[in-house]
TORTOR-168089 format. One record per residue (C-alpha): y, z, x negated. Coordinates in steps of 0.05 Angstrom, whole numbers, plus 5000, padded with zeros to 4 digits. Example, Ala and Ser with C-alpha at 12.3 -4.5 7.8 and 13.67 -1.06 7.14 Angstrom:
((4910, 5156, 4754))
((4979, 5143, 4727))
# end
This chain:
((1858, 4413, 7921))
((1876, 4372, 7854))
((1814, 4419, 7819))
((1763, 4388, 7881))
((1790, 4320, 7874))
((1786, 4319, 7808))
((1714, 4346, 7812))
((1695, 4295, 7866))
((1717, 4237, 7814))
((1683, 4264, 7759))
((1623, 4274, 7796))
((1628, 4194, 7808))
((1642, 4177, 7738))
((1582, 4220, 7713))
((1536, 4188, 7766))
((1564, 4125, 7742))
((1548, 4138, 7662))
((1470, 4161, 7682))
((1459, 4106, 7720))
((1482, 4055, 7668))
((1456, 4110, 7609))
((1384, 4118, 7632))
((1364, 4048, 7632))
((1406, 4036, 7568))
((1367, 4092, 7527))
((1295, 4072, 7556))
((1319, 4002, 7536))
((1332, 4028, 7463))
((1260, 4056, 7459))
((1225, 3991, 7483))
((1262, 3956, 7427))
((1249, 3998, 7375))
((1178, 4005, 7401))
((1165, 3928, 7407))
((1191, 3912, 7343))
((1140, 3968, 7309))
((1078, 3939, 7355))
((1091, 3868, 7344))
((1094, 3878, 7260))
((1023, 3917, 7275))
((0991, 3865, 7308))
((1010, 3819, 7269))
((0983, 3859, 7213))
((0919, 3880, 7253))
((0906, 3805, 7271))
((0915, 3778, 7200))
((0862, 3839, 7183))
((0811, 3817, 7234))
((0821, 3736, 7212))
((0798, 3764, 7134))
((0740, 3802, 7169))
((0716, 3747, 7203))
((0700, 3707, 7144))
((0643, 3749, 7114))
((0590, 3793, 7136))
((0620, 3862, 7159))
((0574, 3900, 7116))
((0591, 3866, 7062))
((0663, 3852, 7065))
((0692, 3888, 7004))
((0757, 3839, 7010))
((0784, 3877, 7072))
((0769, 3943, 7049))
((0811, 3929, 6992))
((0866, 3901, 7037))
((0867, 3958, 7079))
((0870, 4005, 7020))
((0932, 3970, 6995))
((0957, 3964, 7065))
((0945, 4045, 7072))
((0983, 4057, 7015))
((1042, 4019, 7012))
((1057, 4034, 7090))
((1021, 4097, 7103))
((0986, 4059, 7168))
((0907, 4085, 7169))
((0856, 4024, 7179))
((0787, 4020, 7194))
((0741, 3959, 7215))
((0684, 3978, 7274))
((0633, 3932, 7299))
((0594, 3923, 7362))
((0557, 3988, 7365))
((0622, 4036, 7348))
((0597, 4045, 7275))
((0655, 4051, 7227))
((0639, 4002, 7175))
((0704, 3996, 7130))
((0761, 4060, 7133))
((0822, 4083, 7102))
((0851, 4157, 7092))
((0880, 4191, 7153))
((0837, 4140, 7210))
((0825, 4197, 7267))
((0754, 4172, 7282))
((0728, 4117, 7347))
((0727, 4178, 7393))
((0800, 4188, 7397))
((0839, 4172, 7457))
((0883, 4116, 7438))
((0826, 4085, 7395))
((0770, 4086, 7451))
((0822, 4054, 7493))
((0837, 4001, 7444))
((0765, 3986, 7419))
((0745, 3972, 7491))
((0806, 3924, 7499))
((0780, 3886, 7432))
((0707, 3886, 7442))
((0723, 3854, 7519))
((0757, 3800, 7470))
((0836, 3821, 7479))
((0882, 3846, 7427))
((0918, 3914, 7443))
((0970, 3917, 7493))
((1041, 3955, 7491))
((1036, 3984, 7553))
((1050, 4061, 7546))
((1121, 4083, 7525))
((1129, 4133, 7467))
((1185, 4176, 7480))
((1219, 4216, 7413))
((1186, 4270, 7444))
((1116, 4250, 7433))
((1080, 4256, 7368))
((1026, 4209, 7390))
((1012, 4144, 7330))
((1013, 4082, 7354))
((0942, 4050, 7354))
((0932, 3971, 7349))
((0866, 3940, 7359))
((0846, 3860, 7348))
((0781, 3834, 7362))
((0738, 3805, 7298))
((0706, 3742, 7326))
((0658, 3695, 7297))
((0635, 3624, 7328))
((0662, 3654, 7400))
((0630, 3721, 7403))
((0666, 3782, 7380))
((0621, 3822, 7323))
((0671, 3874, 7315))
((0748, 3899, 7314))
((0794, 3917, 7269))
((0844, 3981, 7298))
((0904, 4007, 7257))
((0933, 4071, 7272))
((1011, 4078, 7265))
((1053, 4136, 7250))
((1109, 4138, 7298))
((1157, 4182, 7262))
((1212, 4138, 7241))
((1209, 4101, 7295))
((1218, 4161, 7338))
((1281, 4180, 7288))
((1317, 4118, 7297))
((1314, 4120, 7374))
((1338, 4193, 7374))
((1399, 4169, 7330))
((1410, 4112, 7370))
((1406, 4158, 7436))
((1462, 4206, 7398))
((1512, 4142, 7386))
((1489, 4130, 7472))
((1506, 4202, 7491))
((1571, 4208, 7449))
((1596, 4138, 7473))
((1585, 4173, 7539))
((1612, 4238, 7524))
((1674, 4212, 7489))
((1682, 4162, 7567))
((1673, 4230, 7612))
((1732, 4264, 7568))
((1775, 4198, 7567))
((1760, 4193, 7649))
((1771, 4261, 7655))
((1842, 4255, 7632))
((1846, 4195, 7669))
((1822, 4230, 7735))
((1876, 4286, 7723))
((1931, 4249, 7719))
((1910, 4202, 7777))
((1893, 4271, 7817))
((1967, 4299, 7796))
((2000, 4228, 7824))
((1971, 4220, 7885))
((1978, 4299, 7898))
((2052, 4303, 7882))
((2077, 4286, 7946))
((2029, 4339, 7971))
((2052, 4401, 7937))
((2123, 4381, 7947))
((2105, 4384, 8018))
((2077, 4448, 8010))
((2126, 4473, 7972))
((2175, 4457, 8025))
((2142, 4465, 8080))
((2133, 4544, 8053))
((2217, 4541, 8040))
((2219, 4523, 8118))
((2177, 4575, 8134))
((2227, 4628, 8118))
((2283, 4605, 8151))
((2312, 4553, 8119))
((2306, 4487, 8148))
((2356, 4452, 8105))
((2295, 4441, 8051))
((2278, 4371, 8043))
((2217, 4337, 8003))
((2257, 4292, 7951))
((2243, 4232, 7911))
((2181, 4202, 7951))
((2120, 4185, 7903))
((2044, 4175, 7898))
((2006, 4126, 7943))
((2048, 4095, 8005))
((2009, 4135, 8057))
((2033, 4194, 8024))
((2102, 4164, 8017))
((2108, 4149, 8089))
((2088, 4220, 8104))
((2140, 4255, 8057))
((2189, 4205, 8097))
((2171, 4224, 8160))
((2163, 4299, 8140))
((2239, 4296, 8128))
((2261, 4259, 8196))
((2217, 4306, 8231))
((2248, 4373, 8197))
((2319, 4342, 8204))
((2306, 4336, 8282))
((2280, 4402, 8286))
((2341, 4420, 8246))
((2384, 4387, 8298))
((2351, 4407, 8360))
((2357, 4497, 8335))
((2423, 4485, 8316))
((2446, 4458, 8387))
((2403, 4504, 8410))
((2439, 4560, 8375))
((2512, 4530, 8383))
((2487, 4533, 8458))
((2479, 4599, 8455))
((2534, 4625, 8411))
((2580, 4577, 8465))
((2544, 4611, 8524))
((2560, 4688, 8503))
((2635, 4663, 8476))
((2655, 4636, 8556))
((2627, 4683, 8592))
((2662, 4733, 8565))
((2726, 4718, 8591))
((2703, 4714, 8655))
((2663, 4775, 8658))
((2732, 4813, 8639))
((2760, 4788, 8690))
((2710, 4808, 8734))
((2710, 4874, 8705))
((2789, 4876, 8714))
((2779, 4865, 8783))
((2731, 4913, 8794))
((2783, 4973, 8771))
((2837, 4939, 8810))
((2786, 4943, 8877))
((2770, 5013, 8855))
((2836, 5038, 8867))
((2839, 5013, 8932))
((2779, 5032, 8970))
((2775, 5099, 9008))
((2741, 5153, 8981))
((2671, 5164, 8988))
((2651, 5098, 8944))
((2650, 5125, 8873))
((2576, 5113, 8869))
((2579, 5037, 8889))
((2633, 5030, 8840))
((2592, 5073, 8780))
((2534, 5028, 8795))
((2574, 4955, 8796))
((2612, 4983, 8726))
((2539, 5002, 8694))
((2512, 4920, 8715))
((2576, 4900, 8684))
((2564, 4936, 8617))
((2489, 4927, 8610))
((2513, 4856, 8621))
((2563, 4853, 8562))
((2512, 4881, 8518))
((2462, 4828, 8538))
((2517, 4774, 8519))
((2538, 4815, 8453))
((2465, 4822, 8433))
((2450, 4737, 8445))
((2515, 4726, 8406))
((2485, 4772, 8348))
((2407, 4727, 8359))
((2450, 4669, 8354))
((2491, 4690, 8296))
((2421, 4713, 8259))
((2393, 4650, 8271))
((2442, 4610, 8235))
((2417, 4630, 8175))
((2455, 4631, 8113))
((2424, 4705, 8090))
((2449, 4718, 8009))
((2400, 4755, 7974))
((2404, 4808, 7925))
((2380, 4867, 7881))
((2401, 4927, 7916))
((2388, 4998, 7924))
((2351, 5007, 7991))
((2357, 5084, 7990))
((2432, 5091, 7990))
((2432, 5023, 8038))
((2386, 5068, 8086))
((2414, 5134, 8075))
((2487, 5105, 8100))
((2455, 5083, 8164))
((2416, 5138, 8173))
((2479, 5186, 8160))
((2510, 5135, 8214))
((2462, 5147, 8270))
((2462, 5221, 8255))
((2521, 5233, 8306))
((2477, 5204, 8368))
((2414, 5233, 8340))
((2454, 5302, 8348))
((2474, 5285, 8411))
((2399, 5275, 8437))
((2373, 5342, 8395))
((2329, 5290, 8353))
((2315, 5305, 8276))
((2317, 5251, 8238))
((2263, 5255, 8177))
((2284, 5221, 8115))
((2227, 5213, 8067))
((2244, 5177, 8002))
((2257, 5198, 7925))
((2303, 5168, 7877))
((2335, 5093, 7879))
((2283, 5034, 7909))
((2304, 4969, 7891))
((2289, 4912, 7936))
((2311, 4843, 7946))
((2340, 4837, 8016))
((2416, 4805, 8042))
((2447, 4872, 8053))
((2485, 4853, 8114))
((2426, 4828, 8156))
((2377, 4889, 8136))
((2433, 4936, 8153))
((2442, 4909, 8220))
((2361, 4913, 8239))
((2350, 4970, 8218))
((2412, 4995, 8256))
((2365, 4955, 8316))
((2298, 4988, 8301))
((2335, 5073, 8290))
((2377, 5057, 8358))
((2312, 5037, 8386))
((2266, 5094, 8358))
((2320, 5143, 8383))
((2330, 5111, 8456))
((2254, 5126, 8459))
((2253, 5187, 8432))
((2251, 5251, 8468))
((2295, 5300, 8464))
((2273, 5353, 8415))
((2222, 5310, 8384))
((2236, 5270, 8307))
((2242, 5205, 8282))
((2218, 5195, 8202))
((2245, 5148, 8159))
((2203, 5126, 8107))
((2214, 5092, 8041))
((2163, 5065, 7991))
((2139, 5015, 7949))
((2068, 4973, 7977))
((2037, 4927, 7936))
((2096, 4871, 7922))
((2143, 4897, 7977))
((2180, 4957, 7996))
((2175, 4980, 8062))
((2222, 5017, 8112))
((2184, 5055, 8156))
((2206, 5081, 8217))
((2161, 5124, 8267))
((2177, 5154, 8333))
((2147, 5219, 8375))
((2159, 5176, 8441))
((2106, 5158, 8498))
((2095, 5098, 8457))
((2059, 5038, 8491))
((1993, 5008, 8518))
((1947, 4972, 8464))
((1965, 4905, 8518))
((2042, 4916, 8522))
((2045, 4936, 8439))
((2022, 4858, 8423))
((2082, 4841, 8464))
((2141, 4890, 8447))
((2194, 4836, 8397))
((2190, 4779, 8448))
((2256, 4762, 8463))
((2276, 4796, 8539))
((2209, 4833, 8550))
((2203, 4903, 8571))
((2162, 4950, 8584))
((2158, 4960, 8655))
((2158, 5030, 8642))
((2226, 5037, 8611))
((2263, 5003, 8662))
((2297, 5063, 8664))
((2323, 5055, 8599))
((2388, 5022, 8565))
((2374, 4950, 8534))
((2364, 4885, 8530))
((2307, 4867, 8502))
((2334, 4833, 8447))
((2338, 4885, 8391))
((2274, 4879, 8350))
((2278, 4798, 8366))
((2343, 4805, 8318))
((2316, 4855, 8277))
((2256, 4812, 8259))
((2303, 4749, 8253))
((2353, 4776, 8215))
((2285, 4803, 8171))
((2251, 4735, 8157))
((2322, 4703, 8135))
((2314, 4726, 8074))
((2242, 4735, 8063))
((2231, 4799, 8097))
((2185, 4810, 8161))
((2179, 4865, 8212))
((2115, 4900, 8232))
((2107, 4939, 8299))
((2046, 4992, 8302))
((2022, 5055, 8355))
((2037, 5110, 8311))
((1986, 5169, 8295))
((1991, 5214, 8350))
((2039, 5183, 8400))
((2103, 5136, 8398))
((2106, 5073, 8350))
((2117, 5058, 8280))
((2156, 4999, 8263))
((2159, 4976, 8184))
((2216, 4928, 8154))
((2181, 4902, 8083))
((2234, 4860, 8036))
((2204, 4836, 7972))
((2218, 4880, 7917))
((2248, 4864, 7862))
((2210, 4827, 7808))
((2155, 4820, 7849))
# end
């Protein structure tokens, strides 16, 4: 953004220079081309004044002039009269039939002295050509024309137009460093926003934008940035406490209940085992719904500490942990890794999801079938991959499976919550991590846990 707004200003400024430059160098030429035409007129009218005073053919007092005048400024002469016959000429005069002297002998024999109409730029080559009319008694008997070398005069503009351009080179690079640090101080508060607004992004929502600067829109922004994060701040942390309060009381009174229910147990007549199997299994699946909000709750909170540690051992003890119910269920579980694979995760909260995503690749398992655990470095990241041989799920329920409570309405059947990949993923993005759910190849799903690794 600072490289476009800096471009944008630029842009302005350089707009700025040509507009002011343009007319200033065509200025510089018209001066310098003035001041040349108006010493040649005066020169070509003096000329035509000495010519007037004797007989054309006969005037040997403004040949010798012109001679003189040829050789002390190198400007070719001639005097013409009436019927374009060249009566009087110095070295280097082009003739009457070229371009700028038929132009200017018409002008003189209609009784007008050259005009300085036509603009030579450095990058013509053209002479200048100056005619005055010779007149005698009122009528015009001939013309004196001078023809101009514009070579120095051409010079001096070009070095004037180099003093123009670096004047206006030296003001881009001066506005230039003026624009950047104008662009950095009204973009501060910007990428301090951005910088925290990323920090929030991961988890922490204690990051506020600090020391307001730049312009005072910009400063009443980074203030209300900060009120806004610190409600938002407020509002997940009652939100949180709310929960963590909700799964602490009803605890007590679900043991109770529980309680109860073994005391009524012993009293009823036989023949109700299966009501009483059924009202134990609600009360359980319910105390794992409370112990798995406490856990969302607890993950929420934050507070991850991040470190350099060896993700193959860290997965290796959980997977020799879950071995015992994998054995139970006939499952093999497929570790797939080589030597140490350093990462950057908060050992505690990776260790708890991926305890959620093995307990729930082996709840959807098969029995019989395998469940591979993958480890490897991607890119910037190492990833835990974890892939199933279950049914898996529709390409409609897969977009949904994380959301906190949903199931699929085909495993009903099935042991849970819900709430076991919404930790997972929680627990995950505390500390920079983030969990990926994907339809394996084949059947069942593959679910990946990527932590930045180290260095990266």
């Amino acid at each position: 953004m600072r490289a476009r707004l800096i471009l944008v200003l630029n842009t302005l400024v350089i707009c700025s220079l040509l507009a002011l430059g343009v007319p200033l160098a065509t200025s510089i030429v018209r001066q310098h081309q003035d001041a040349l035409f108006q010493d040649r007129l005066d020169d070509t009218t003096r000329f035509a004044s000495i010519a007037a005073g004797a007989p054309l053919g006969a005037s040997s007092d403004i040949g010798a002039e012109l001679t003189r005048y040829h050789d002390v400024y190198g400007v070719a002469a001639a005097v013409v009269d009436r019927q374009h016959s060249t009566l009087v000429t110095t070295a280097g005069y082009p003739g009457n039939d070229a371009a700028g002297v038929r132009a200017g002998l018409r002008q003189a024999f209609a009784g007008r002295h050259s005009a300085n109409s036509d603009t030579i730029w450095p990058w013509e080559h053209g002479p200048l050509v100056v005619t005055a009319p010779v007149t005698r008694n009122g009528d015009v008997v001939g013309a004196v024309v001078t023809v101009s070398p514009t070579g120095r005069m051409r010079a001096a503009v070009t070095g004037d137009w180099s003093v123009l351009a670096a004047v206006e080179a030296v003001a881009v690079l001066l506005f230039l460093a003026l624009a950047h640090l104008l662009a950095t101080w009204i973009l501060r508060p910007v990428r301090a926003l951005d910088a925290v607004t990323h920090t929030i992004a991961t988890g922490r929502l204690d990051a506020r934008v600090a020391g307001a600067s730049g312009p005072p829109e910009l400063r009443r922004l980074t203030t209300s940035f900060n009120e806004m994060v610190q409600k938002v701040e407020a509002t997940m942390e009652r939100q949180r406490a709310f929960v963590a309060d909700a799964s602490h009381q009803l605890r007590n009174p679900l043991s109770a209940v529980m309680l109860r229910l073994e005391g009524l147990a012993l009293s009823l007549p036989p023949g109700s085992e299966e009501e009483i199997k059924d009202l134990r299994h609600e009360a359980e699946r319910l105390t794992r719904v409370l112990d798995d909000l406490l856990e969302l709750a607890l993950a929420e909170e934050g507070g991850a500490t991040v470190e350099t540690i060896d993700l193959a051992v860290l997965v290796d003890e959980r997977v020799t942990a879950w071995q015992v119910v994998a054995d139970a269920r006939a499952i093999e579980v497929r570790r797939k890794w080589a030597g140490p694979v350093l990462g950057a995760a908060d050992p505690t909260g990776l260790g708890s999801a991926f305890d959620a995503v093995i307990d729930n690749a082996l709840k959807f398992s098969p029995e019989g079938s395998a469940v591979t655990v993958e480890l490897a470095e991607v890119g910037d990241d190492v990833e835990i991959r974890v892939t199933d041989e279950g049914s898996g799920l529709p390409p409609e329920e897969l977009a949904r499976i994380g959301d906190r409570f949903w199931r699929s309405p085909g495993h009903q059947n099935v042991d849970g919550s819900g709430l076991g990949l919404s930790v997972a993923r929680t627990l995950l993005e505390a500390s920079g991590g983030r969990l990926e759910i994907a339809a394996a190849d084949g059947a069942g799903l593959r679910v990946t846990m990527a932590v930045p690794a180290v260095g990266a």
